[in-house]
Kinemage of the C-alpha trace (Angstrom):
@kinemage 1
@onewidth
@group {chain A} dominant
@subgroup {mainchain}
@vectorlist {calphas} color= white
{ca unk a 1} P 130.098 53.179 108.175
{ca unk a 2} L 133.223 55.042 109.552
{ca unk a 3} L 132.490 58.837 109.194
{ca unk a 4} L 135.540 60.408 111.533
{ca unk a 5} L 137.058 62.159 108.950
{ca unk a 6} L 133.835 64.112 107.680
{ca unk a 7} L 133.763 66.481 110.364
{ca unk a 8} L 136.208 68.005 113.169
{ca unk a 9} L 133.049 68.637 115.171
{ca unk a 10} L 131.906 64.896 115.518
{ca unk a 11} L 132.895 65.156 119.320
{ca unk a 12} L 129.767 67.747 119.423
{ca unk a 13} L 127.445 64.892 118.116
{ca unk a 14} L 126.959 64.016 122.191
{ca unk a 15} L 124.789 67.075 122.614
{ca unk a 16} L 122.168 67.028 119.992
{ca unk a 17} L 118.917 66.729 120.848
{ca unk a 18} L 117.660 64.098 118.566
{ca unk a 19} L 113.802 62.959 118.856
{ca unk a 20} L 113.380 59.381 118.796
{ca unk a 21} L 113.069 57.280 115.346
{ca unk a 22} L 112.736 53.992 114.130
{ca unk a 23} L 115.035 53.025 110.873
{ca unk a 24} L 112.302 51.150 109.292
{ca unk a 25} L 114.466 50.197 106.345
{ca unk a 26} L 118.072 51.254 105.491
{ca unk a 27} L 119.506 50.133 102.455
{ca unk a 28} L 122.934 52.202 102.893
{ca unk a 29} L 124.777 55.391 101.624
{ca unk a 30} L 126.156 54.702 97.665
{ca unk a 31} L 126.676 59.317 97.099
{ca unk a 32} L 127.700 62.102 98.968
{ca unk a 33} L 124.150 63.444 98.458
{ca unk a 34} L 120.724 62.404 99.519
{ca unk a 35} L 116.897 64.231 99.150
{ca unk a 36} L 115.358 64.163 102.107
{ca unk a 37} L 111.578 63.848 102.088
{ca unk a 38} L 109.356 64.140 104.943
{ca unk a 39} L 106.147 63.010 105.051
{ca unk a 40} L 102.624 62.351 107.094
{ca unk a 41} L 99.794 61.106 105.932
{ca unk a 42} L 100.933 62.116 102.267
{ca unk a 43} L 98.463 59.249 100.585
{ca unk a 44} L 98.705 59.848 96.536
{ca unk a 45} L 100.846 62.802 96.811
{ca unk a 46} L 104.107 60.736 98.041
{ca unk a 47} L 103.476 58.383 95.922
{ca unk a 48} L 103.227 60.631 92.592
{ca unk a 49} L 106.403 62.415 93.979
{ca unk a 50} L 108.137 59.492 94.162
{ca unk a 51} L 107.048 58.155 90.823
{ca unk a 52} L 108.129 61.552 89.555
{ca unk a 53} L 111.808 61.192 91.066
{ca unk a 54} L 111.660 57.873 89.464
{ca unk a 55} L 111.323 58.881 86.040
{ca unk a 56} L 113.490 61.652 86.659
{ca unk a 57} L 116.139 58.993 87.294
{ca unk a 58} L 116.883 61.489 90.869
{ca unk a 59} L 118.497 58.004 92.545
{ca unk a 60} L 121.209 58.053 90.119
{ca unk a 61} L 122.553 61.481 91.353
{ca unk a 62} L 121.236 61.251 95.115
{ca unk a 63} L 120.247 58.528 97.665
{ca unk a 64} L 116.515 59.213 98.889
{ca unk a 65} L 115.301 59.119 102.546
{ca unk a 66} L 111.735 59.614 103.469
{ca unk a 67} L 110.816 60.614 107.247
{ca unk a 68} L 107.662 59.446 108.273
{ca unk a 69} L 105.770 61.516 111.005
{ca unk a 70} L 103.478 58.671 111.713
{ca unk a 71} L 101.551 57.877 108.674
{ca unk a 72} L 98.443 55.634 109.672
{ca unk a 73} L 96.955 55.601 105.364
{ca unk a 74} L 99.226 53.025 104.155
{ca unk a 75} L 101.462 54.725 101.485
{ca unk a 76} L 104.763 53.842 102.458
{ca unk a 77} L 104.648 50.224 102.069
{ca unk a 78} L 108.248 49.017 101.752
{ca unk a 79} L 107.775 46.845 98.083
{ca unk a 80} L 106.546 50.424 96.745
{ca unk a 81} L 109.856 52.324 98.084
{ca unk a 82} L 112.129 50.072 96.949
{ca unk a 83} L 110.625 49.847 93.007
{ca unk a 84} L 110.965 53.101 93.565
{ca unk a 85} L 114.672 53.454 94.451
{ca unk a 86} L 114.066 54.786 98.133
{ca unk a 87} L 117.267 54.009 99.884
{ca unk a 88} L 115.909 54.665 103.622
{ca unk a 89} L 112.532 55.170 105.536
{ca unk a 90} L 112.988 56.387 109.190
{ca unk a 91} L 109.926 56.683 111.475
{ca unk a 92} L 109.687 59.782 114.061
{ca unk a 93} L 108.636 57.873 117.360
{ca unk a 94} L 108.721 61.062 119.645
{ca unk a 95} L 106.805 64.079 119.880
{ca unk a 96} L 106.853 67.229 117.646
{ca unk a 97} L 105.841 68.025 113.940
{ca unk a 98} L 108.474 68.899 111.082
{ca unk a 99} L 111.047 70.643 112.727
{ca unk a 100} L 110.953 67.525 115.214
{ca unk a 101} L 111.062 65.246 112.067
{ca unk a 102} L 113.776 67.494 109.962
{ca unk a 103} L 116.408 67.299 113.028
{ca unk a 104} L 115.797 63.284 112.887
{ca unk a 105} L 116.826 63.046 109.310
{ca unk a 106} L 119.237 65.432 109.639
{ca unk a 107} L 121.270 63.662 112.605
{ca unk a 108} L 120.537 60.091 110.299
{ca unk a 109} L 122.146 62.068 107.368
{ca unk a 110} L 125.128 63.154 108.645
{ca unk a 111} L 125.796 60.779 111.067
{ca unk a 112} L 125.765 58.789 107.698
{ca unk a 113} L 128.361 60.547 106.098
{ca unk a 114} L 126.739 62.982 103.289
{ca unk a 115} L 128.115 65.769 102.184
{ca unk a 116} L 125.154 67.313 100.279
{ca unk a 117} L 121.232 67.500 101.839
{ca unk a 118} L 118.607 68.374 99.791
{ca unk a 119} L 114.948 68.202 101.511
{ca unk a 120} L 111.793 68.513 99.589
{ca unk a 121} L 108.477 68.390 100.960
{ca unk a 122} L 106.316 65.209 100.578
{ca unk a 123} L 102.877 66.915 99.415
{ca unk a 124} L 103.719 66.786 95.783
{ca unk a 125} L 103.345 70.631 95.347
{ca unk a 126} L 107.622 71.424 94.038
{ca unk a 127} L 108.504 69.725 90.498
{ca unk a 128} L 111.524 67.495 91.527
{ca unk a 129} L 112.996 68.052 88.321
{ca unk a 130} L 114.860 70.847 90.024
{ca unk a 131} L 116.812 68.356 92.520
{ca unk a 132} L 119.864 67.966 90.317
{ca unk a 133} L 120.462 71.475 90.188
{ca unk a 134} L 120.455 71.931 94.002
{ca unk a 135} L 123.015 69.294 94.127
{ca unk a 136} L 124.873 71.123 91.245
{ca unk a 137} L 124.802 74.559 93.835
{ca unk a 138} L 125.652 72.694 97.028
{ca unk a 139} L 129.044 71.014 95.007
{ca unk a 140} L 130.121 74.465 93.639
{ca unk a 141} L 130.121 75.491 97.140
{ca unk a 142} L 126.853 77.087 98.395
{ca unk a 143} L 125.824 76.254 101.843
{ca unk a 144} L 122.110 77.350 101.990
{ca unk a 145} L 120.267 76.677 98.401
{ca unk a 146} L 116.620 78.046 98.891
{ca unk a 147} L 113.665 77.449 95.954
{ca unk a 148} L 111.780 80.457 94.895
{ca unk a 149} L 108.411 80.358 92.660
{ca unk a 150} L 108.932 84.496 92.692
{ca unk a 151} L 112.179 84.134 91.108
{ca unk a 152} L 112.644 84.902 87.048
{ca unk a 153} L 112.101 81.489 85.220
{ca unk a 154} L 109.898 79.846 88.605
{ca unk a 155} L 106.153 78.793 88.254
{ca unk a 156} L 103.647 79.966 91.061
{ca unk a 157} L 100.296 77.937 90.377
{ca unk a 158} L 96.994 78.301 92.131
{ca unk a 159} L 98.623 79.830 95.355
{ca unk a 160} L 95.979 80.639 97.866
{ca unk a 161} L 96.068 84.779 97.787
{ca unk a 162} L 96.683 84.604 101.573
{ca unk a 163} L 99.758 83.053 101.606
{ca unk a 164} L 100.720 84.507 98.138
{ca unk a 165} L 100.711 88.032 99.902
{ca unk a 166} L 102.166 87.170 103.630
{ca unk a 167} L 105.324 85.706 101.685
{ca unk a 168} L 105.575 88.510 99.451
{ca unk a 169} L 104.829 91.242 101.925
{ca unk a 170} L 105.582 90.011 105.254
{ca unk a 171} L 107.763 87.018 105.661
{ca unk a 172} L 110.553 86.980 102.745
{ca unk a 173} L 110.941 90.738 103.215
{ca unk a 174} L 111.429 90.865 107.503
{ca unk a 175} L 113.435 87.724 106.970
{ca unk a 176} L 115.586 89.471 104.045
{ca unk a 177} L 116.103 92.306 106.411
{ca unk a 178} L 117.123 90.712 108.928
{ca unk a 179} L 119.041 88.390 107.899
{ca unk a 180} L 121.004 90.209 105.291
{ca unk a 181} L 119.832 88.619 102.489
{ca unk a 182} L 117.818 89.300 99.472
{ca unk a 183} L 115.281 85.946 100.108
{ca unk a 184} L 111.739 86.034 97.499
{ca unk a 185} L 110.142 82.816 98.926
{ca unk a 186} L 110.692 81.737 102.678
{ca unk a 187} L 108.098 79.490 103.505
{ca unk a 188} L 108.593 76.308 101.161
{ca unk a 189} L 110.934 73.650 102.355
{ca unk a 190} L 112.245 72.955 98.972
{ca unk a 191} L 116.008 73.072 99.844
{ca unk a 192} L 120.041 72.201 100.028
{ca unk a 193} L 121.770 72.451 102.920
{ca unk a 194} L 126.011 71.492 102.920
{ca unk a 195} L 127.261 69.372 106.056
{ca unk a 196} L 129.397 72.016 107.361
{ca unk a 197} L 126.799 74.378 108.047
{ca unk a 198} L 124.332 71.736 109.398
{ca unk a 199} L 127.502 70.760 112.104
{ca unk a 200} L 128.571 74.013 112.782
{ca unk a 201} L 127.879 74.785 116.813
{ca unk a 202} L 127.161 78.301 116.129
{ca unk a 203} L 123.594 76.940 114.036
{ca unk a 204} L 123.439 74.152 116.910
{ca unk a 205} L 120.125 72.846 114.607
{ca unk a 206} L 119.597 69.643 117.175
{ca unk a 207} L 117.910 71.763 119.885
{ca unk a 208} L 114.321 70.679 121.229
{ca unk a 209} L 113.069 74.381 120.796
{ca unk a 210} L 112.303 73.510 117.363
{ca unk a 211} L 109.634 71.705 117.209
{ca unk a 212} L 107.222 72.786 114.715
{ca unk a 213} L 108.302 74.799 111.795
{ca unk a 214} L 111.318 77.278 113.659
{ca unk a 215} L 113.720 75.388 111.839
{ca unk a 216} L 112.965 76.506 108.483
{ca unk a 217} L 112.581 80.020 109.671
{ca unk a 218} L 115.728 80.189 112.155
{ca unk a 219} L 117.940 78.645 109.131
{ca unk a 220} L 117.139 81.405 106.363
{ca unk a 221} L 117.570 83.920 109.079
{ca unk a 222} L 120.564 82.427 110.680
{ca unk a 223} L 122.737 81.430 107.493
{ca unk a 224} L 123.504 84.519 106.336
{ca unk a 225} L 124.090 85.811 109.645
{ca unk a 226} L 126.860 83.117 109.987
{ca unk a 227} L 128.432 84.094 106.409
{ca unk a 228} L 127.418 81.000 104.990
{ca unk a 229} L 126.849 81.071 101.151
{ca unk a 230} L 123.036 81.044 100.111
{ca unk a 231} L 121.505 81.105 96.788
{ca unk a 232} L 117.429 80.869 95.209
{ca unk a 233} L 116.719 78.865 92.205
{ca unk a 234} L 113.845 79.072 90.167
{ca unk a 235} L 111.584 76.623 91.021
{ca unk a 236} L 108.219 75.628 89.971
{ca unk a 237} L 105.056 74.889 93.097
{ca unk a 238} L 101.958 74.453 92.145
{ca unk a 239} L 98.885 73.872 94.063
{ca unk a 240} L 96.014 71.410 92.703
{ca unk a 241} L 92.827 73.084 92.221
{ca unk a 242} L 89.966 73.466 94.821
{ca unk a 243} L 92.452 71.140 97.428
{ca unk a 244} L 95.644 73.217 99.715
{ca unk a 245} L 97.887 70.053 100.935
{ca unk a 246} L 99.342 71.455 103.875
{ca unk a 247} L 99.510 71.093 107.523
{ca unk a 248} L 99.139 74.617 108.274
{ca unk a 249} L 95.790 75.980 109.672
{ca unk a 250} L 94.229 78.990 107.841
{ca unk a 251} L 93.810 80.812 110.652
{ca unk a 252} L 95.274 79.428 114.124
{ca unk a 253} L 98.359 77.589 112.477
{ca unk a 254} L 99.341 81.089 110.168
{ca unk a 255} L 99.707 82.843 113.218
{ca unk a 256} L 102.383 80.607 114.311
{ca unk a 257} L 104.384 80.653 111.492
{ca unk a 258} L 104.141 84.924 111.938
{ca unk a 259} L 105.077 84.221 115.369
{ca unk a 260} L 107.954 82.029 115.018
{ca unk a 261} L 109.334 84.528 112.413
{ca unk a 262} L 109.207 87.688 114.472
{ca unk a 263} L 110.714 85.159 117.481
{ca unk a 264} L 113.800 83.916 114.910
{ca unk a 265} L 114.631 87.586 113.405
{ca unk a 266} L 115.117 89.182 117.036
{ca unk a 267} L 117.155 86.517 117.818
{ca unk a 268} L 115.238 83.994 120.201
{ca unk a 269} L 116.478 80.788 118.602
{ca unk a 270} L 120.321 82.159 118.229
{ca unk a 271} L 122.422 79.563 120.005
């Protein structure tokens, strides 16, 4: 697919730093939007997401890519994609956890041609039924659309108290102030990103220093920085009782994520 007149700053596409993938099945771009979903190891929870999206008829307004990390438990079985109107499963090959996954959808995506890039995470924790209305924000112009369970009119169910309070009182609010914006929830990767602020040089988002989660954390800091236009909507994340589906450690892996936030508002990650 030709894609030169998306983007004046195609010529920068030499310079990313793209992990290796495998396009394990590519059925090819029919909207100027897509959902991005990565995923490892997912089991029941992809699957129920994707069922979800299904029923939601999401296909019919976006095309939907998952990003495998390496899943070895059998739930992305091409006959099950396709009934469910996946358009594209790509296979991280290289080193690196969702940040390294993220920039290899990313480069797919635009290299594609879309316009619009919503991501939502694979563990079956955000209602999907909130996709259509990120696409609705990215078309009317917003850059940087952000979900938020704090927000008026969102749904915050069974969040462990930990990470309840170091969103509310530590990351949203350093982030906020540093950034310039007023963000509630900063943590979730429920979002919509437009193609111009996912080229521009001055985000430069295909760099190998992210790796883990910086991304997320550099973007909601960086945005607003930039001037780019960023909105929350209401969103609903629940977690299932007595089970917390997430790749983050309670104890090692949370002071990472504290880590890479002090490191992305003073700056480290700025291009």
């Amino acid at each position: 697919m030709n894609t030169t007149s998306h983007s004046p700053l195609r010529d920068d596409r030499s310079v990313w730093q793209v992990p290796a993938f495998n396009t394990l099945m590519w059925l090819g771009r029919r909207y100027k939007a897509c959902v991005v979903i990565p995923v490892i190891n997912e089991g029941e929870r992809i699957r129920n997401l994707l069922v979800r999206m299904h029923a939601l008829k999401i296909a019919d307004r976006a095309d939907i890519i998952i990003v495998d990390g390496g899943s070895t438990d059998g739930s992305l079985g091409e006959d099950f994609l396709r009934s469910q109107d996946v358009r594209g499963l790509l296979l991280k090959t290289a080193p690196g956890k969702l940040s390294a996954q993220l920039r290899c959808a990313y480069a797919f995506v635009l290299d594609q041609g879309y316009e619009e890039i919503v991501t939502i995470d694979g563990n079956d924790k955000d209602d999907p039924e909130a996709i259509p209305r990120f696409i609705d924000a990215l078309g009317k112009g917003y850059d940087f659309v952000q979900a938020s369970r704090f927000l008026a009119g969102g749904i915050a169910e069974n969040t462990p108290k930990s990470r309840d309070f170091a969103i509310r009182f530590i990351h949203a609010p350093m982030l906020s102030v540093f950034s310039g914006f007023k963000w509630t929830d900063t943590t979730q990767g429920f979002r919509g990103y437009s193609r111009r602020m996912l080229l521009d040089p001055k985000m430069a988002i295909f760099r190998d220093a992210f790796t883990t989660y910086e991304l997320l954390v550099y973007l909601s800091y960086r945005a607003p920085k930039l001037g780019y236009r960023c909105i929350e909507l209401a969103t609903t994340r629940r977690y299932p009782k007595g089970e917390v589906p997430t790749k983050i450690s309670a104890v090692r892996g949370n002071f990472s994520v504290l880590k890479v936030l002090f490191k992305a508002c003073f700056g480290a990650y700025n291009a």
